[in-house]
C-alpha positions as CSV (number, residue, x, y, z in Angstrom):
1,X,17.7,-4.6,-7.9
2,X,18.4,-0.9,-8.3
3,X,15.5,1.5,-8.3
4,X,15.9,5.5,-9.5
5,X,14.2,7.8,-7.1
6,X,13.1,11.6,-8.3
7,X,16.7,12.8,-7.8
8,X,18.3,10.1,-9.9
9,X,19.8,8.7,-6.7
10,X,19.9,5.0,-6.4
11,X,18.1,3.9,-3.4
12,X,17.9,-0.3,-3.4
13,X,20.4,-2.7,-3.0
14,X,22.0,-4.8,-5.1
15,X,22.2,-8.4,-4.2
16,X,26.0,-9.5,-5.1
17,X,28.3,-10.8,-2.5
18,X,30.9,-8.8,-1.0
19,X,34.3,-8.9,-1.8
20,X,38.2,-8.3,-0.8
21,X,41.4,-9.0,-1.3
22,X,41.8,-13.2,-1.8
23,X,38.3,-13.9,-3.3
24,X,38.0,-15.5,-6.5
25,X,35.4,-16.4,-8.8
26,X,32.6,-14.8,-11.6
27,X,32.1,-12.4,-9.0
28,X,35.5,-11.2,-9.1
29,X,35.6,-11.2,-13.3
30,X,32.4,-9.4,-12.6
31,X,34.2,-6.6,-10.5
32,X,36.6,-6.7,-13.1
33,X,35.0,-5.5,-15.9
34,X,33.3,-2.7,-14.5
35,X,36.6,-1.6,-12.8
36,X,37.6,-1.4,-16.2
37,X,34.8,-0.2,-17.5
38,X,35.3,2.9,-15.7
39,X,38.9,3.2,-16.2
40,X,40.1,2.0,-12.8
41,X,41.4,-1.1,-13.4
42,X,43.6,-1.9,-16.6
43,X,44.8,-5.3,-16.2
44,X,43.6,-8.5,-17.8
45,X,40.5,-10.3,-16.4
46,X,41.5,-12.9,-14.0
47,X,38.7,-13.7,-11.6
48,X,41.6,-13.4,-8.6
49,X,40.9,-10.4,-6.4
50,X,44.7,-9.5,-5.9
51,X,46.7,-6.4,-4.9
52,X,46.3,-5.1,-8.2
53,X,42.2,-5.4,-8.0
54,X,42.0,-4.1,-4.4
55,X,44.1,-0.7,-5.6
56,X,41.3,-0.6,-8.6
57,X,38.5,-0.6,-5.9
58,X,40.2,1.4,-3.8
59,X,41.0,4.4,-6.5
60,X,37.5,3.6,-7.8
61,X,35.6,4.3,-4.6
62,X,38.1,7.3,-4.1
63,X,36.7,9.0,-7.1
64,X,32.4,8.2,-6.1
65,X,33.6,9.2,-2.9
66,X,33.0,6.1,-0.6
67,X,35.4,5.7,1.7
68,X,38.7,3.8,0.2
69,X,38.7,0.1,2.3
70,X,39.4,-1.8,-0.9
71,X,36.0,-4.4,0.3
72,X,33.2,-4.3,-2.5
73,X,30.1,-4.1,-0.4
74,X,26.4,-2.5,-1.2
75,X,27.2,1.0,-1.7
76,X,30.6,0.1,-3.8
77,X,28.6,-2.1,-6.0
78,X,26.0,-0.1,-6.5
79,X,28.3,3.4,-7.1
80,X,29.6,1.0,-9.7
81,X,26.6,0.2,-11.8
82,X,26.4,3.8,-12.6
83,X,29.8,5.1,-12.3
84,X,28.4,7.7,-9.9
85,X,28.4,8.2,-6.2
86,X,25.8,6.9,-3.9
87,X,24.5,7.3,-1.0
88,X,25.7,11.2,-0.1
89,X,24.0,13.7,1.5
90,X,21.8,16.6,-0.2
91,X,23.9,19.5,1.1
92,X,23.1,23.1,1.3
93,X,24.1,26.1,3.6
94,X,23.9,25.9,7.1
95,X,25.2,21.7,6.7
96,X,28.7,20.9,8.0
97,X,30.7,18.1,8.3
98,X,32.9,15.6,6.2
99,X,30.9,15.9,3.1
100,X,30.7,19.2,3.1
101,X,34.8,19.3,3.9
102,X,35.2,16.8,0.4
103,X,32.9,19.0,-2.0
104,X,34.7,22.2,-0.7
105,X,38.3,20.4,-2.1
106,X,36.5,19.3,-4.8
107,X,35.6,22.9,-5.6
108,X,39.1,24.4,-4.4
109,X,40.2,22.1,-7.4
110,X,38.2,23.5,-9.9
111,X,39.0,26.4,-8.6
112,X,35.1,27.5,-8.2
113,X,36.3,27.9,-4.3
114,X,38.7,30.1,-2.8
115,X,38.1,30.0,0.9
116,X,39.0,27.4,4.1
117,X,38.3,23.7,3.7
118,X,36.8,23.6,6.9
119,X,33.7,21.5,6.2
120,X,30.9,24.3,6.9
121,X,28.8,25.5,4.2
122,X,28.8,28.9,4.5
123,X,28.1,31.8,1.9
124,X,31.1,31.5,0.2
125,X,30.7,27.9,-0.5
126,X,26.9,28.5,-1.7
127,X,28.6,31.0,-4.5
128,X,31.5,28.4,-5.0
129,X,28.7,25.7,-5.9
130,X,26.6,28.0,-7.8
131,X,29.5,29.0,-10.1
132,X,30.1,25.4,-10.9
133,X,27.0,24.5,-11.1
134,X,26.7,26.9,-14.1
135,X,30.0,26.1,-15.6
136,X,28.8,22.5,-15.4
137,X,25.3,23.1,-17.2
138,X,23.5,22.0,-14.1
139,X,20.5,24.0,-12.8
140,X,21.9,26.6,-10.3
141,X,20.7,26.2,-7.0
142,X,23.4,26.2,-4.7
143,X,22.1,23.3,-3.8
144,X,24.5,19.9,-3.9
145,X,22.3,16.9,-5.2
146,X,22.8,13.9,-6.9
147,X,23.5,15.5,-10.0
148,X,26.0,18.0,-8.8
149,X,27.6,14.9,-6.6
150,X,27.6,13.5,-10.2
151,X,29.8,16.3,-11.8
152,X,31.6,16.5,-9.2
153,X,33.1,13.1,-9.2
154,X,33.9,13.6,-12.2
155,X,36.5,16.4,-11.7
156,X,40.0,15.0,-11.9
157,X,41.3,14.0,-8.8
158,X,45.0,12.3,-7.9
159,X,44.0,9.7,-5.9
160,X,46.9,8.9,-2.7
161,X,46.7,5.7,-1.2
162,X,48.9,7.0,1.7
């Protein structure tokens, strides 16, 4: 079951079995169609979890920002009930690490940020989020929460399997 909490954030767990490369089954058409559903997956609805599918979940995760292990566990199932990412930190200056490092590309993309990808959120990243924050219609807090995870993932993103 999947609960909302005040920052639209989706906290429970869904109770679907996990999946990878070899599986078959209604679980897999399942996968399926919401891999298609959000444009990940273009191929016919089988039920075989194959190459083909594991790329899907892979580019899929890759763009909710889950790490890319091609296995549909809790976190992938639930990012794809939504179609937005899950689980990621709230993130505001003074935090560092890989989250931060991913939102600075993210930005650098956009072009909203100009400065090192260097994973600390420092003053120039606050007025990188800020900008696109307001160029996204998003209240403007420099403050990266569920919703600005949300428009985030959705800036275009060439996803690299290497």
């Amino acid at each position: 079951m999947l609960s909302t909490n005040q920052d639209n954030s989706v906290k429970a767990s869904i109770s679907k079995p996990q999946l990878q490369l070899g599986y078959e089954g209604t679980a897999v058409m399942e996968l399926q169609k919401l891999l298609k559903r959000w444009g990940a997956y273009r191929q016919p609805i089988t039920g075989i979890f194959d190459k083909t599918v594991e790329f899907a979940v892979k580019m899929f995760q890759f763009s909710v920002f889950l790490p890319e292990d091609g296995v549909v566990g809790s976190f992938t199932w639930q990012a794809l009930a939504t179609g937005t990412p899950v689980n990621m930190p709230v993130l505001e200056q003074g935090r560092s690490g890989q989250a931060v490092k991913t939102m600075q590309q993210v930005l650098w993309l956009t072009g909203h940020y100009n400065g090192v990808v260097d994973g600390n959120f420092g003053f120039l990243t606050y007025k990188a989020v800020c900008a696109f924050q307001k160029s996204f219609g998003l209240a403007v807090d420099g403050i990266v929460g569920q919703q600005t995870w949300n428009a985030l993932s959705q800036v275009p993103r060439g996803y690299n399997p290497n």
